[in-house]
N, C-alpha and C positions, 0 to 999 in steps of 0.2 A: 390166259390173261383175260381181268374182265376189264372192260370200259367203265371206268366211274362214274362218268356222265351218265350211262344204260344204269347203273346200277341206282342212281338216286333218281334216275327217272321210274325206275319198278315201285322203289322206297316209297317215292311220292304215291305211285298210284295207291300201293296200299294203303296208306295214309288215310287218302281219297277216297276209298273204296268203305273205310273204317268209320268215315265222318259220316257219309252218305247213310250207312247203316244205322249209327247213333239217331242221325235227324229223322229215319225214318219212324225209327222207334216213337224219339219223341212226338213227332206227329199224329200217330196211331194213338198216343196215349192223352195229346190232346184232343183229340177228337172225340173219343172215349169222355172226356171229360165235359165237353160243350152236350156231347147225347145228356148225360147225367144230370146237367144243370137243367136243358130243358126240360127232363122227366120232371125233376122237381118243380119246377115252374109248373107244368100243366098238374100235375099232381094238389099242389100247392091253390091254385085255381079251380079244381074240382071241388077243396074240400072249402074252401072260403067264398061259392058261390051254391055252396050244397046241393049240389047235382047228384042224380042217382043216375044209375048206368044208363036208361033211357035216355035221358038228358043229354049226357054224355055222346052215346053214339049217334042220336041226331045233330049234333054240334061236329063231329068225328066229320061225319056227311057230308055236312054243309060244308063245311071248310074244305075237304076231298073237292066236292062241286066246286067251289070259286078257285081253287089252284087249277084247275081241267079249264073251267072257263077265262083265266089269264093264260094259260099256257095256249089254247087256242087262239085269242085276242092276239099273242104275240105272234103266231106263226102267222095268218092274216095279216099283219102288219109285213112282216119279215117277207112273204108272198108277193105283197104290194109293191114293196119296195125291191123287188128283182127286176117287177115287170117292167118299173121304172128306170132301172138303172140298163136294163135288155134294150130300152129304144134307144140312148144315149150312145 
């Protein structure tokens, strides 16, 4: 004999299990899709500012450098405010 209650509590899980997979998918193929929009964006900005690959990879650089130097800025920050929250 089964319990029906166990039984549509399994049902549900797979359901569950079902949906989870779906949204994964779709997430993976939205994200896929925002990489694609940005390529075209930077793509689209290389050729309407007529950069040649020089160009390019010093700008690739630069911007590399100012992401390192906010992600630093922030940990400094984040740092700060331990020591602050450590005397309280």
């Amino acid at each position: 004999m089964t319990n029906p209650k166990m039984e549509k509590a399994k049902n549900d899980i797979i359901k569950a299990k079902r949906m989870i997979t779906e949204y994964q998918k779709k997430l993976r193929n939205l994200e896929r899709h925002i990489i694609d929009l940005e390529n075209e964006e930077i793509i689209a900005l290389y050729r309407k500012e007529n950069l040649n690959d020089d160009d390019f990879s010093k700008l690739a650089a630069l911007l590399r450098s100012q992401r390192e130097n906010e992600s630093a800025d922030e940990t400094a920050v984040e740092k700060k405010e331990e020591k602050t929250n450590a005397l309280y």
